[in-house]
C-alpha positions as CSV (number, residue, x, y, z in Angstrom):
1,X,-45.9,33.1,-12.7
2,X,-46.3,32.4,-8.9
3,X,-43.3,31.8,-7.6
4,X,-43.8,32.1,-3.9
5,X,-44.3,28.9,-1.6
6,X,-47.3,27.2,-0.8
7,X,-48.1,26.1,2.8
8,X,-51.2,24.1,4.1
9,X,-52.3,27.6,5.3
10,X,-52.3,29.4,1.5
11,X,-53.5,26.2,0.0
12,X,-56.7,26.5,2.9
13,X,-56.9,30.9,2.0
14,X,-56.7,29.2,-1.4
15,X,-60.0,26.9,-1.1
16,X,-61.9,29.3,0.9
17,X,-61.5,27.9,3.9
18,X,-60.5,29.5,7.5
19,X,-56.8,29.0,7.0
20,X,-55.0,29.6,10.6
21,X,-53.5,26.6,12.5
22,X,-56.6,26.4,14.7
23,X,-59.0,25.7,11.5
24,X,-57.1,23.6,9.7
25,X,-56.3,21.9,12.8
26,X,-59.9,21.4,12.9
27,X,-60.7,20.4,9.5
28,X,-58.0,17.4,10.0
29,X,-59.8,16.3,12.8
30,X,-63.6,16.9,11.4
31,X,-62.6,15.0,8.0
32,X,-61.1,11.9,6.7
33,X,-60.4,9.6,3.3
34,X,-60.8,6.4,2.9
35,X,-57.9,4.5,1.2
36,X,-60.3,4.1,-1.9
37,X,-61.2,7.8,-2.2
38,X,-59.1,10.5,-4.5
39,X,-59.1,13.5,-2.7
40,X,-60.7,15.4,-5.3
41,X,-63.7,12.8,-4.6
42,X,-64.2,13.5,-1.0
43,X,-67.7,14.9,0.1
44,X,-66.4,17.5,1.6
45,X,-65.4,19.8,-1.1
46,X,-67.2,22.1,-3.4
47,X,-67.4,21.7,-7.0
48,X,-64.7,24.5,-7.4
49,X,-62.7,23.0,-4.6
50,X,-62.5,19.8,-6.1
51,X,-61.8,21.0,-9.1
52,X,-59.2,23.0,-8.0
53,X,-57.5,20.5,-6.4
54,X,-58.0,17.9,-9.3
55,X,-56.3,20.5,-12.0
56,X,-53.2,21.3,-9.2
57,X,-52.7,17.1,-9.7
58,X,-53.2,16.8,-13.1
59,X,-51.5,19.0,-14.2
60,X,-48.4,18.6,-11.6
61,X,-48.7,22.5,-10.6
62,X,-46.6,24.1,-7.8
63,X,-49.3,23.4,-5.6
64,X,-49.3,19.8,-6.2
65,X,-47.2,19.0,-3.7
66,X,-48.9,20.7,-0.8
67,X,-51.9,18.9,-2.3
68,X,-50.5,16.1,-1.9
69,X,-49.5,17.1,1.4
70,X,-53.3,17.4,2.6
71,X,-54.3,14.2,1.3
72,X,-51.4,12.3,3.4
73,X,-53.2,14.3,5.9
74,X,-56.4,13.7,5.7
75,X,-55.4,9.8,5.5
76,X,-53.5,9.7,8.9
C-alpha cells in the first residue's frame, strides 16, 4: 500500500505531465473548467488521465483529495 503523500507535483509525475512548479504553474494558467464540467470530462486529458483521475474519485483513493485539490484549481 502507498502510504506516502501526494502533492499537485506527484499527482502531475503521476499523469505524465511536466510536474515542477513552473509546468503546473503553466497548466493552471493554459486550462480551465467550467462549473458544469467534472474534471474527469475536461478536454484536456487523455483517456488514461481521465480515467485515472475518475477511479482516484470514485473510489475515494488517497489521491482523491489532491484530485480534488486540482479541480478547485482549475476552477479558480
Amino acid at each position: 500500500m502507498d502510504t506516502s503523500q501526494h502533492t499537485l507535483n506527484t499527482l502531475f509525475e503521476q499523469l505524465g505531465l511536466p510536474s515542477d512548479a513552473g509546468a503546473i504553474d503553466s497548466f493552471l494558467e493554459n486550462h480551465t473548467l467550467e462549473p458544469e464540467t467534472r474534471l474527469e470530462q475536461a478536454g484536456f486529458w487523455s483517456a488514461g488521465q481521465a480515467q485515472f483521475i475518475r477511479e482516484a474519485l470514485e473510489e475515494d483513493s488517497d489521491w482523491s483529495e489532491i484530485v480534488d485539490q486540482l479541480d478547485t484549481l482549475l476552477r479558480g
